[in-house]
PyMOL Python script that loads the backbone (N, CA, C, O; Angstrom):
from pymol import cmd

cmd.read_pdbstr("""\
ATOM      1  N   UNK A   1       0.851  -1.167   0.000  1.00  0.00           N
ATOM      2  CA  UNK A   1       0.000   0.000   0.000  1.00  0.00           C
ATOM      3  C   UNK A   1       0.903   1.238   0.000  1.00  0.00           C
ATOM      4  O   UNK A   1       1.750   1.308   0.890  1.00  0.00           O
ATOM      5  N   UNK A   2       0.808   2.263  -0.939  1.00  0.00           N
ATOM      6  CA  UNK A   2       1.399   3.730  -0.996  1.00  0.00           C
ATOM      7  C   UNK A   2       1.012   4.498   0.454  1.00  0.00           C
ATOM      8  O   UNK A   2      -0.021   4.203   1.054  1.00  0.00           O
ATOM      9  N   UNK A   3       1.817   5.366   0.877  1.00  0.00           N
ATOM     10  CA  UNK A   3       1.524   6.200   2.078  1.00  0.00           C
ATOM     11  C   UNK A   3       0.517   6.947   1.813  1.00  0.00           C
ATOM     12  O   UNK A   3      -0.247   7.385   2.673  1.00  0.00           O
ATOM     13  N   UNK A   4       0.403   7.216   0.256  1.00  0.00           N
ATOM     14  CA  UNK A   4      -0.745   8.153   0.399  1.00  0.00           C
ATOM     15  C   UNK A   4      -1.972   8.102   0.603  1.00  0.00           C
ATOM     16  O   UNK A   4      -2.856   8.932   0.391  1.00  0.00           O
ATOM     17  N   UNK A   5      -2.010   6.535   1.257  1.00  0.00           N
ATOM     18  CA  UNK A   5      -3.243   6.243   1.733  1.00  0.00           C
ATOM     19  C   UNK A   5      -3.609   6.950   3.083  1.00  0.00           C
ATOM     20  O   UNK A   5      -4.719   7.228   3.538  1.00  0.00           O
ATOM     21  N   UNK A   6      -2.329   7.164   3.601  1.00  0.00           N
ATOM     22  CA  UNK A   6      -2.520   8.122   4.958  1.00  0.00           C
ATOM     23  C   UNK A   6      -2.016   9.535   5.370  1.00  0.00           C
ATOM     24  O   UNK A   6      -2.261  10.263   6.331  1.00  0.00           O
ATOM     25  N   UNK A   7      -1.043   9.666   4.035  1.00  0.00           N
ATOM     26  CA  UNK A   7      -0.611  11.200   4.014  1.00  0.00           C
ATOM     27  C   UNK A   7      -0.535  12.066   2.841  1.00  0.00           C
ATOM     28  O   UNK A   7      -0.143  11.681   1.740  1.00  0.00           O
ATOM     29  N   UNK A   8      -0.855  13.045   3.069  1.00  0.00           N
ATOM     30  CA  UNK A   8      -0.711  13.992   1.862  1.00  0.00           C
ATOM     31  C   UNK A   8       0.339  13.793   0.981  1.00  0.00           C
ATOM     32  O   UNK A   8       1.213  12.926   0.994  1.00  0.00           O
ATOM     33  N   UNK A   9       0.148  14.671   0.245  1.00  0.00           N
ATOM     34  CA  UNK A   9       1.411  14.568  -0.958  1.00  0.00           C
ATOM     35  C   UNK A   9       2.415  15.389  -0.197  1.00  0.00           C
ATOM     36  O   UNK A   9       3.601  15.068  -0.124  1.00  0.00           O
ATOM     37  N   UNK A  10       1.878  16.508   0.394  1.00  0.00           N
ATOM     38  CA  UNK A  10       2.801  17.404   1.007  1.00  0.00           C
ATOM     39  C   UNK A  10       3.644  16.621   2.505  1.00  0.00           C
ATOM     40  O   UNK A  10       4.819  16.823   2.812  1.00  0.00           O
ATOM     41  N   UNK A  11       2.994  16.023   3.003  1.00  0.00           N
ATOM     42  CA  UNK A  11       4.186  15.186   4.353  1.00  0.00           C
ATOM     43  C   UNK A  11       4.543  14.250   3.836  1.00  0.00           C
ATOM     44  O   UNK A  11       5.619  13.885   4.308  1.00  0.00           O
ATOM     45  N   UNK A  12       4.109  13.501   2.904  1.00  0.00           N
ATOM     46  CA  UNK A  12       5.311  11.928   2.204  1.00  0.00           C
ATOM     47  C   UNK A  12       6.692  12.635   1.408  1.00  0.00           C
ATOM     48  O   UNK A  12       7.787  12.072   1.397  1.00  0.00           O
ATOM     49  N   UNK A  13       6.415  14.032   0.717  1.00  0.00           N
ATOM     50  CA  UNK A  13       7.224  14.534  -0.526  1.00  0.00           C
ATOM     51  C   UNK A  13       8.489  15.137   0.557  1.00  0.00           C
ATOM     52  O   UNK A  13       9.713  15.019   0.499  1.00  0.00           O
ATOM     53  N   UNK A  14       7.567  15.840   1.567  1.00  0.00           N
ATOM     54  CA  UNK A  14       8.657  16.769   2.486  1.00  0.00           C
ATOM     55  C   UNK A  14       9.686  15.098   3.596  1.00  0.00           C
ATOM     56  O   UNK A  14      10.857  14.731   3.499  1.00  0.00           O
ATOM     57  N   UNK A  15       9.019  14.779   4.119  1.00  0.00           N
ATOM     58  CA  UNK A  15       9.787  13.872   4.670  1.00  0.00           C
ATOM     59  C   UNK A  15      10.728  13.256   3.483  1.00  0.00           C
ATOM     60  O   UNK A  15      11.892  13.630   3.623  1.00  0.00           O
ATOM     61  N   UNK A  16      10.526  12.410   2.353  1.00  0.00           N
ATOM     62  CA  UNK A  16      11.183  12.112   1.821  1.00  0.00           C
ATOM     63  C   UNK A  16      12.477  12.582   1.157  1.00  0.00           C
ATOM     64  O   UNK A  16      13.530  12.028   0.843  1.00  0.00           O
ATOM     65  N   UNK A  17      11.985  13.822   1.068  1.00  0.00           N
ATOM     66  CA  UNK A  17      12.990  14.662   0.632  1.00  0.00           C
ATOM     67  C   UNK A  17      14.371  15.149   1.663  1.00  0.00           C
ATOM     68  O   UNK A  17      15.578  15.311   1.480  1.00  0.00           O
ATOM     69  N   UNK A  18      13.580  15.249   2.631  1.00  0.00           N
ATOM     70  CA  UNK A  18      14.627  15.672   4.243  1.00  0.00           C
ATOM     71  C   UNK A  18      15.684  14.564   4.419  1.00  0.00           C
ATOM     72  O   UNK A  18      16.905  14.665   4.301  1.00  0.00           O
ATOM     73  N   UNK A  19      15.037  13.622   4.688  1.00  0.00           N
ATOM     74  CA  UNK A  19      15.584  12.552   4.812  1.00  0.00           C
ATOM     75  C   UNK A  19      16.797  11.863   3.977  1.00  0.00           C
ATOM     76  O   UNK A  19      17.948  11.633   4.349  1.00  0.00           O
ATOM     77  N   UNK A  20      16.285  11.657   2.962  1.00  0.00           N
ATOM     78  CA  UNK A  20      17.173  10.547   1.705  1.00  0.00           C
ATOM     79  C   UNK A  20      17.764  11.763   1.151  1.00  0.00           C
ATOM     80  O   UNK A  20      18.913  11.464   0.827  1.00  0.00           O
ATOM     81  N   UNK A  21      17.508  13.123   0.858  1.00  0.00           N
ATOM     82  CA  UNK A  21      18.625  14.458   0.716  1.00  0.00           C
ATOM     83  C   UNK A  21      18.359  14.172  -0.795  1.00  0.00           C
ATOM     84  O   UNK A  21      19.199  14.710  -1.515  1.00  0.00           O
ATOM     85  N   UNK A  22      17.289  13.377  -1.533  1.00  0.00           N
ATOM     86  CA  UNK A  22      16.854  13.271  -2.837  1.00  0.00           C
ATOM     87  C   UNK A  22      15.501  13.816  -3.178  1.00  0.00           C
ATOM     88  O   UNK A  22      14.660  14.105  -2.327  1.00  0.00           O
ATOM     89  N   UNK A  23      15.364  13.921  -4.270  1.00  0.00           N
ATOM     90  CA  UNK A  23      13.978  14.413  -4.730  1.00  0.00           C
ATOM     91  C   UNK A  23      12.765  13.503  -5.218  1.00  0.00           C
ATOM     92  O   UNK A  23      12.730  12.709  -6.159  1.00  0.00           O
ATOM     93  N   UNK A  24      11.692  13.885  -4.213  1.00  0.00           N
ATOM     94  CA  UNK A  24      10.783  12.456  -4.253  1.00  0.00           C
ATOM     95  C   UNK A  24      10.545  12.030  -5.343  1.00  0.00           C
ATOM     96  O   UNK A  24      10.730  12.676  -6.374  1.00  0.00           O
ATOM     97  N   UNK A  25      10.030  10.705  -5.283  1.00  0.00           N
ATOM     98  CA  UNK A  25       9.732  10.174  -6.952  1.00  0.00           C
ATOM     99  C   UNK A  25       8.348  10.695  -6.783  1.00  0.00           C
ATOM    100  O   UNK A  25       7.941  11.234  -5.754  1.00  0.00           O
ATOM    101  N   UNK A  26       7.607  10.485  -7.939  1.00  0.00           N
ATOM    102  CA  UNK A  26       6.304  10.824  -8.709  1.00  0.00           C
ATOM    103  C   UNK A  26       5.418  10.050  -8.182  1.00  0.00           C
ATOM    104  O   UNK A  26       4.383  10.711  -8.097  1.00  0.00           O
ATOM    105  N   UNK A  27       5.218   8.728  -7.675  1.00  0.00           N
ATOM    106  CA  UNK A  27       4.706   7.906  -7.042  1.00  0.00           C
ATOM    107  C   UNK A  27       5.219   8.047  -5.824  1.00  0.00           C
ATOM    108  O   UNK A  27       6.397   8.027  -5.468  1.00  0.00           O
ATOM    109  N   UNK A  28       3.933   8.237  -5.020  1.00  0.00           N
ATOM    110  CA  UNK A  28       4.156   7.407  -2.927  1.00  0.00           C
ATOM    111  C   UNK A  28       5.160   5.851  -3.036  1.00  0.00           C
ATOM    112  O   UNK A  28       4.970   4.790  -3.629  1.00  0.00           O
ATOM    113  N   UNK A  29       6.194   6.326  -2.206  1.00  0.00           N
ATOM    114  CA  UNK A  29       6.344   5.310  -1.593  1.00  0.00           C
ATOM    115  C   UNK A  29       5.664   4.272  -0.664  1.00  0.00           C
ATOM    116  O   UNK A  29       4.654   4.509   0.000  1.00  0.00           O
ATOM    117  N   UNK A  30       6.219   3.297  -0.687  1.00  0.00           N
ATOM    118  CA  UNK A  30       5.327   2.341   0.583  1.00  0.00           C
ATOM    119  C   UNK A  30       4.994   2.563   1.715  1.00  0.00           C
ATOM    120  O   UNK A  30       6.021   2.817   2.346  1.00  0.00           O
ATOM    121  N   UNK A  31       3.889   2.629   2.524  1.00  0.00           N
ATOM    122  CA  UNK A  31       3.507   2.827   3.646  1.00  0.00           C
ATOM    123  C   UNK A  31       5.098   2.204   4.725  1.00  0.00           C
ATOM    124  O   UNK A  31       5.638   2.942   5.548  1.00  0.00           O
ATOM    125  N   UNK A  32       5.476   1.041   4.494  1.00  0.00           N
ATOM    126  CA  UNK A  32       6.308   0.739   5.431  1.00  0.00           C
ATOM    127  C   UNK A  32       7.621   1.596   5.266  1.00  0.00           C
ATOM    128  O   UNK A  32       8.228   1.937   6.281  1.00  0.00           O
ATOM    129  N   UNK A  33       8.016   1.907   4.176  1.00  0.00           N
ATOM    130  CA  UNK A  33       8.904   2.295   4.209  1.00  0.00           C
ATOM    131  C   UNK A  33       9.329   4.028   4.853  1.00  0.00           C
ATOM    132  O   UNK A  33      10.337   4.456   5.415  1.00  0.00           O
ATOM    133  N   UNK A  34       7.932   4.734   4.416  1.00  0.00           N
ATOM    134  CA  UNK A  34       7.683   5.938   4.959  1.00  0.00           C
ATOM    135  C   UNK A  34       7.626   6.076   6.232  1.00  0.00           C
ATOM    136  O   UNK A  34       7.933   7.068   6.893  1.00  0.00           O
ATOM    137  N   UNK A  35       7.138   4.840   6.667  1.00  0.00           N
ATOM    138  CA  UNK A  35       7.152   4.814   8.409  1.00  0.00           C
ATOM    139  C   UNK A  35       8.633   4.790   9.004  1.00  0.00           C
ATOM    140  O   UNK A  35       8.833   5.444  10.027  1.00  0.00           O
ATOM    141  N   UNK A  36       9.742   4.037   8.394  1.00  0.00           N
ATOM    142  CA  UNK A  36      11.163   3.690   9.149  1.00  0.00           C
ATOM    143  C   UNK A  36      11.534   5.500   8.757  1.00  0.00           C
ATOM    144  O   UNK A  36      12.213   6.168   9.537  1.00  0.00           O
ATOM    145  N   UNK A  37      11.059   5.990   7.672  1.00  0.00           N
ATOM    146  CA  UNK A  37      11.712   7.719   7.170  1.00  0.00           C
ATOM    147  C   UNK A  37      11.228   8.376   8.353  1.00  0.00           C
ATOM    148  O   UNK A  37      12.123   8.695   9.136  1.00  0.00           O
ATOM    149  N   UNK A  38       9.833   8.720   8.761  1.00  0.00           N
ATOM    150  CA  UNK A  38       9.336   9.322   9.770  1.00  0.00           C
ATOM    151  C   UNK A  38      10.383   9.076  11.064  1.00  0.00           C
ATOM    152  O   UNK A  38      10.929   9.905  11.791  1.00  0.00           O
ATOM    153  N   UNK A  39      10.445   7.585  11.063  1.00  0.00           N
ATOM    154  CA  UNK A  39      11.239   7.286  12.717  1.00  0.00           C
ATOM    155  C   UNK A  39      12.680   7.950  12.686  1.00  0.00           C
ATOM    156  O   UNK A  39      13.355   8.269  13.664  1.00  0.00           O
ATOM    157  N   UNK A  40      12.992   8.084  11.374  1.00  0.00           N
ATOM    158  CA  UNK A  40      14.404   8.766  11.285  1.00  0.00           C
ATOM    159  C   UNK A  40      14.061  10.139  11.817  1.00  0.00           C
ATOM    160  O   UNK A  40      14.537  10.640  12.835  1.00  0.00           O
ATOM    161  N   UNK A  41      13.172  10.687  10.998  1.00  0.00           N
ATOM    162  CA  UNK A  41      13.217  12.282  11.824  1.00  0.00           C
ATOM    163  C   UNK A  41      13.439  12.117  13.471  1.00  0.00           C
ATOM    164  O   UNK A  41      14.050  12.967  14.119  1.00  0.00           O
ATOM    165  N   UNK A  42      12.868  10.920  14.059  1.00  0.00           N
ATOM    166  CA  UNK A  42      12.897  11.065  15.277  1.00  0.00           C
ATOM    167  C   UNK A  42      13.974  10.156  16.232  1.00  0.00           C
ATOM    168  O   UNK A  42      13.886   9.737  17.386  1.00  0.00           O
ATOM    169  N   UNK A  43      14.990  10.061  15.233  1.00  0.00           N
ATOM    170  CA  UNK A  43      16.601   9.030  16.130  1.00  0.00           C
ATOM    171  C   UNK A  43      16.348   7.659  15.684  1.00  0.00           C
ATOM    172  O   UNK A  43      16.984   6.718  16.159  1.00  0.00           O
ATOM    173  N   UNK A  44      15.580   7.531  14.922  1.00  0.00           N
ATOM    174  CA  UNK A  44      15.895   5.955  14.355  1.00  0.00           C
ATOM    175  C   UNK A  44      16.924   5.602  13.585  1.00  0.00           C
ATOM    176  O   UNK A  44      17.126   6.080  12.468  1.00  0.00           O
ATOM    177  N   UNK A  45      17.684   4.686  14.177  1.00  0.00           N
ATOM    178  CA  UNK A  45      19.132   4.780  13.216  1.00  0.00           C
ATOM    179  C   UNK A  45      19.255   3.897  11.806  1.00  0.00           C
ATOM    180  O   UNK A  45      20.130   3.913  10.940  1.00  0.00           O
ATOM    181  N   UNK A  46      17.929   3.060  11.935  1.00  0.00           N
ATOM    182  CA  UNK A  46      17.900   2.248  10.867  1.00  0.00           C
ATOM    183  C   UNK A  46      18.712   0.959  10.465  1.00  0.00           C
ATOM    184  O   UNK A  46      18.461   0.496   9.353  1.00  0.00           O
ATOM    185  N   UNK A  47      19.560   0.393  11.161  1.00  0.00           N
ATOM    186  CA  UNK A  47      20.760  -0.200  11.639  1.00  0.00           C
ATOM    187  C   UNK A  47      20.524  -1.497  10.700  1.00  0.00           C
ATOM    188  O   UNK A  47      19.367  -1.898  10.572  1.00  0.00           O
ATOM    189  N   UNK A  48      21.258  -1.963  10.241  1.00  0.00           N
ATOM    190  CA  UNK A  48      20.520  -3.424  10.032  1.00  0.00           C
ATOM    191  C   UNK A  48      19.773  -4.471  10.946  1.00  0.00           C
ATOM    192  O   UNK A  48      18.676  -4.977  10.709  1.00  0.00           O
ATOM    193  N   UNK A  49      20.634  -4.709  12.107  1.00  0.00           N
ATOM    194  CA  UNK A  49      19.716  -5.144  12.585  1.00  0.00           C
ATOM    195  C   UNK A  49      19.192  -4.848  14.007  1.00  0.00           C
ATOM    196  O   UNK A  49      19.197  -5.638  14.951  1.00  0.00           O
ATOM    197  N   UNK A  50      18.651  -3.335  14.000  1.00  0.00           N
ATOM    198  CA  UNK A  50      18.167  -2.646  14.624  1.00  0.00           C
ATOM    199  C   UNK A  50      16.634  -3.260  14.390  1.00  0.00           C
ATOM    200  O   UNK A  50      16.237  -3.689  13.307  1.00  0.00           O
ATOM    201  N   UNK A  51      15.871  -3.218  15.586  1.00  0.00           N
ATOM    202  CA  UNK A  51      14.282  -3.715  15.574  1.00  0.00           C
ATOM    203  C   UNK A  51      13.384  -2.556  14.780  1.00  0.00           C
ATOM    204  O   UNK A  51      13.848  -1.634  14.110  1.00  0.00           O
ATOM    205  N   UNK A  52      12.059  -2.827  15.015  1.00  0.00           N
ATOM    206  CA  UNK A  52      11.241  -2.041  14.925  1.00  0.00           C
ATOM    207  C   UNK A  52      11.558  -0.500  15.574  1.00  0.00           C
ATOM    208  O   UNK A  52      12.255  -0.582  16.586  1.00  0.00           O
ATOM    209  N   UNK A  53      11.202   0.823  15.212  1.00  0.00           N
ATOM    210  CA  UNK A  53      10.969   2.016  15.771  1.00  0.00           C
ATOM    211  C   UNK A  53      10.303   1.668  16.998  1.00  0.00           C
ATOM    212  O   UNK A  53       9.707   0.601  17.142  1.00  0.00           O
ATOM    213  N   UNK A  54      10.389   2.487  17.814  1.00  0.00           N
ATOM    214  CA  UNK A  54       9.337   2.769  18.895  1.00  0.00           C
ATOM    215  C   UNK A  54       8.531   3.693  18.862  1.00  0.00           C
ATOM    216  O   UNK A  54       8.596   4.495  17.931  1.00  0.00           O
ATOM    217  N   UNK A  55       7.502   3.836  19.921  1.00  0.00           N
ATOM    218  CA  UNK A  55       6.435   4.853  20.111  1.00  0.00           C
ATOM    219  C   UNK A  55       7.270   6.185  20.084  1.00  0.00           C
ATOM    220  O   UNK A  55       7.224   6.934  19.108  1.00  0.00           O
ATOM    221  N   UNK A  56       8.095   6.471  21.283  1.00  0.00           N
ATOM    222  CA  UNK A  56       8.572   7.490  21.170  1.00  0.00           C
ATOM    223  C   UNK A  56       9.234   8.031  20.503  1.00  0.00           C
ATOM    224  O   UNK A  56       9.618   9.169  20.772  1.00  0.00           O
ATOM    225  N   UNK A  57       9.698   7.176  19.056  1.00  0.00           N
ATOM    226  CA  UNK A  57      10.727   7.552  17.904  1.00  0.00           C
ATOM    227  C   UNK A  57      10.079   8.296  17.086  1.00  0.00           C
ATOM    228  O   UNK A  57      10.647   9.254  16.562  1.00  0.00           O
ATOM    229  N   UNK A  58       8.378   7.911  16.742  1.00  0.00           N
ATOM    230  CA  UNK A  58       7.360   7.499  15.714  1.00  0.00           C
ATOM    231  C   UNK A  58       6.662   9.002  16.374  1.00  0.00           C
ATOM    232  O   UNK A  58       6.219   9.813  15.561  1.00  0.00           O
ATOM    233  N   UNK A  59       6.609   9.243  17.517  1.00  0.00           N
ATOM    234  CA  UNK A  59       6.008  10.290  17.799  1.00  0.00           C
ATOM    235  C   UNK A  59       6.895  11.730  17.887  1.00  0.00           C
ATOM    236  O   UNK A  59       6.376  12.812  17.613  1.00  0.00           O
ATOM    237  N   UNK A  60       8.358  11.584  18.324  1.00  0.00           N
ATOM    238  CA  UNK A  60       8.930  12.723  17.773  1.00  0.00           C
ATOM    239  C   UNK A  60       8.817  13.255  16.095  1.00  0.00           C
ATOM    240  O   UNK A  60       8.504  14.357  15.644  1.00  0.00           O
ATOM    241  N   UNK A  61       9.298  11.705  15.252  1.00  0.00           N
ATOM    242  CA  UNK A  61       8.683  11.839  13.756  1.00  0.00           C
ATOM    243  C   UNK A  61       8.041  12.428  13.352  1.00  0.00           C
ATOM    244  O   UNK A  61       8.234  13.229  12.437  1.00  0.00           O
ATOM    245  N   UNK A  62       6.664  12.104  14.168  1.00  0.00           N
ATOM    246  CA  UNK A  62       5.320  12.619  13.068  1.00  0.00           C
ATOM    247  C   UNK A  62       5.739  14.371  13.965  1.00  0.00           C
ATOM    248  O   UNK A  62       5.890  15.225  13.092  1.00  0.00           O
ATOM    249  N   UNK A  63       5.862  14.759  14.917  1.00  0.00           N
ATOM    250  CA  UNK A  63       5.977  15.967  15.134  1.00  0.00           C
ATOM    251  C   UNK A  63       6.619  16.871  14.374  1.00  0.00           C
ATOM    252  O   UNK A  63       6.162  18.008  14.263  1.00  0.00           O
ATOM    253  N   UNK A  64       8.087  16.379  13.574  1.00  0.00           N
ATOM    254  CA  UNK A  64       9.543  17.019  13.248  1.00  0.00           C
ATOM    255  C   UNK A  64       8.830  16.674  11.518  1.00  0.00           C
ATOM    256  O   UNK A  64       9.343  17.231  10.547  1.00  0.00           O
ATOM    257  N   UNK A  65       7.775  15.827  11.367  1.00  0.00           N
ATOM    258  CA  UNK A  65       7.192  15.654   9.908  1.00  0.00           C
ATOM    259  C   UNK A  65       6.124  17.036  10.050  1.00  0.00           C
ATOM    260  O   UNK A  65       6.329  17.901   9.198  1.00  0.00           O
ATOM    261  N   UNK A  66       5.284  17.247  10.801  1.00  0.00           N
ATOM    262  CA  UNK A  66       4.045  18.154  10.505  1.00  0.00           C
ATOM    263  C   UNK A  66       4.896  19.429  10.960  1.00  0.00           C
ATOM    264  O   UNK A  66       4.112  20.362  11.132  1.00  0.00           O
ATOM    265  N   UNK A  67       6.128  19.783  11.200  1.00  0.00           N
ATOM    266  CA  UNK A  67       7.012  21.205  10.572  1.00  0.00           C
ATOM    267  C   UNK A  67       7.754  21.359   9.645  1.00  0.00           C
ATOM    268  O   UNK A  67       8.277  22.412   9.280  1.00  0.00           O
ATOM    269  N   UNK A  68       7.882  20.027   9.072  1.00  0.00           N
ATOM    270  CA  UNK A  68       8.217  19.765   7.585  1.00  0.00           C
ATOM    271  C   UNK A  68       7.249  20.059   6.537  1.00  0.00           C
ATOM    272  O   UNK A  68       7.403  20.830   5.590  1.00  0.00           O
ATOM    273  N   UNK A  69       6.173  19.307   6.843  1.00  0.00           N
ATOM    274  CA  UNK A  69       5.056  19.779   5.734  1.00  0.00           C
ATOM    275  C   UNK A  69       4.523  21.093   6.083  1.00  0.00           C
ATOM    276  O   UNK A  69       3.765  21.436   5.176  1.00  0.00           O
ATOM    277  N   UNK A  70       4.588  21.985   7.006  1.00  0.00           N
ATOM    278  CA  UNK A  70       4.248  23.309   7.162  1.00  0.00           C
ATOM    279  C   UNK A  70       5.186  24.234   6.449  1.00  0.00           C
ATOM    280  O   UNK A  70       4.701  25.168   5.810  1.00  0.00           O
ATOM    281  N   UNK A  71       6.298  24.087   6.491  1.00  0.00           N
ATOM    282  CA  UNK A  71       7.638  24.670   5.410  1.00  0.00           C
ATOM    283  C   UNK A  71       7.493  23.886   4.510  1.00  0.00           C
ATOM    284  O   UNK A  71       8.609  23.442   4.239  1.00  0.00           O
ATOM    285  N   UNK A  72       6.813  23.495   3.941  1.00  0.00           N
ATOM    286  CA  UNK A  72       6.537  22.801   2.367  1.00  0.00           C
ATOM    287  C   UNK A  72       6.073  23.582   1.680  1.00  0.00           C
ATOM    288  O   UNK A  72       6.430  24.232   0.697  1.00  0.00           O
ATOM    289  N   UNK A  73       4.367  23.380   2.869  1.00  0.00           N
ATOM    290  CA  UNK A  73       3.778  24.223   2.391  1.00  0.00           C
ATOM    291  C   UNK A  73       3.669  25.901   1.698  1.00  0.00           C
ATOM    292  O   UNK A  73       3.120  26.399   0.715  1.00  0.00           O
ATOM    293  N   UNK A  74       4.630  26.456   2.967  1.00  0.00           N
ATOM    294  CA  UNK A  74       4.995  27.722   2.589  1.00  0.00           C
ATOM    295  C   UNK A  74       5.644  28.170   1.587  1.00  0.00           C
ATOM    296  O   UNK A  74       5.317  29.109   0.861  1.00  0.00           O
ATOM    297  N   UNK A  75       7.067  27.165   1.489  1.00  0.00           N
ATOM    298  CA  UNK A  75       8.017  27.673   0.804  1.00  0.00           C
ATOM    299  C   UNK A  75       8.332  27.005  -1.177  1.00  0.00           C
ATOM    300  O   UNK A  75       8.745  27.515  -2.218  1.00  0.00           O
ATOM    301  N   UNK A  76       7.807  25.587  -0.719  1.00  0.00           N
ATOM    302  CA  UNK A  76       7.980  24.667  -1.899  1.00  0.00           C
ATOM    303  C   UNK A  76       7.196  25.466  -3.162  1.00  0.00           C
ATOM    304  O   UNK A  76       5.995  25.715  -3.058  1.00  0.00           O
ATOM    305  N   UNK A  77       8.090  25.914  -4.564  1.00  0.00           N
ATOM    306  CA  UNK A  77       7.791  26.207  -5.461  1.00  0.00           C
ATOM    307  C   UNK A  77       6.041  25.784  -6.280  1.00  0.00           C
ATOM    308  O   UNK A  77       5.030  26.362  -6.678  1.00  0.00           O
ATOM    309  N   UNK A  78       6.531  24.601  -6.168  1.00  0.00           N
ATOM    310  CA  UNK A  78       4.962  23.707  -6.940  1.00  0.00           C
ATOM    311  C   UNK A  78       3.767  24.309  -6.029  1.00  0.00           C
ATOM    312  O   UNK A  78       2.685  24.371  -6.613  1.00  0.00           O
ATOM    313  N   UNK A  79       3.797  24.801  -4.579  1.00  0.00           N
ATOM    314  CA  UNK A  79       2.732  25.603  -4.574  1.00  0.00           C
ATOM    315  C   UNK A  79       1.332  24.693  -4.469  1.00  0.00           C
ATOM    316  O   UNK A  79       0.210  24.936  -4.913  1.00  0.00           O
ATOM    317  N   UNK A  80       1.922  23.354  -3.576  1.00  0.00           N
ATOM    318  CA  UNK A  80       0.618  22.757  -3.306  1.00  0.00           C
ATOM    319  C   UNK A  80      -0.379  23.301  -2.062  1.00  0.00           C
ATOM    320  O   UNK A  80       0.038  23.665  -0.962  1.00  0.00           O
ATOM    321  N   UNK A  81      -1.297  23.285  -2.335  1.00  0.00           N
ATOM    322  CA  UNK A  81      -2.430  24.068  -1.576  1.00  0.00           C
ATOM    323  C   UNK A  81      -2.466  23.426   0.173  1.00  0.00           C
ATOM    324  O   UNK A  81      -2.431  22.220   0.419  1.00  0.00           O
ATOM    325  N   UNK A  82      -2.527  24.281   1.018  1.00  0.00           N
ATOM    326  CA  UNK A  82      -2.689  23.749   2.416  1.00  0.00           C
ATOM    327  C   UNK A  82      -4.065  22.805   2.748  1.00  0.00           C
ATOM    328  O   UNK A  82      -4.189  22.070   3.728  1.00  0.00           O
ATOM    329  N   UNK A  83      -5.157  23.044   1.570  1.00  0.00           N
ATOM    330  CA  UNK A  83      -6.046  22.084   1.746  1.00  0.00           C
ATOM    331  C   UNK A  83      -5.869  20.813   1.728  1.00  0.00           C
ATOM    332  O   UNK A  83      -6.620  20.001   2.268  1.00  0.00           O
ATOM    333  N   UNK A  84      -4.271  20.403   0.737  1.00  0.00           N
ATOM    334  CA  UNK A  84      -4.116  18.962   1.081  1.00  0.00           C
ATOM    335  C   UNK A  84      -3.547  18.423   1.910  1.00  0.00           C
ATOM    336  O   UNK A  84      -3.109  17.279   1.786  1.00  0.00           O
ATOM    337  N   UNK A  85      -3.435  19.089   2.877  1.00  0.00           N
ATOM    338  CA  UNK A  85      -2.846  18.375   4.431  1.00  0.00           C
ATOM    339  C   UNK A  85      -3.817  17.350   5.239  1.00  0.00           C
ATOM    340  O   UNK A  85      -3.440  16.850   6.299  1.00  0.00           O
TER     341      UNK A  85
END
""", "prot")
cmd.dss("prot")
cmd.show_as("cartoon", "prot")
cmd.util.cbc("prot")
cmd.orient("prot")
């Protein structure tokens, strides 16, 4: 399943972008995979064989993600509308 089953274009594009320091592809990535990106915003080291994220990784994430997609919103050229948050 694509993330964009649960996030805008504007928090999958901005996280992705922060993160991997690349420019998102045209298609959502995978829900799972967007989830280990989020835990990075929040100290997930991603390790090989590091476990699952935790609550508290997943919740700094989505915090350090919804001021990502707020400076998306503002600043990102393409000028996607705040209605799609």
């Amino acid at each position: 399943m694509g993330c964009d089953a649960v996030l805008s274009e504007a928090e999958w594009k901005s996280v992705y972008q922060i993160v991997t320091k690349r420019q998102a592809p045209k298609r959502p990535t995978p829900l799972g995979e967007m989830i280990r990106l989020i835990a990075q915003l929040g100290g997930y080291t991603a390790r090989k064989h590091d476990g699952l994220p935790g609550p508290k990784t997943l919740w700094v994430g989505m915090q350090r993600k919804r001021d990502f997609t707020e400076a998306w919103l503002m600043f990102h050229p393409a000028g996607i509308d705040a209605e799609d948050v």
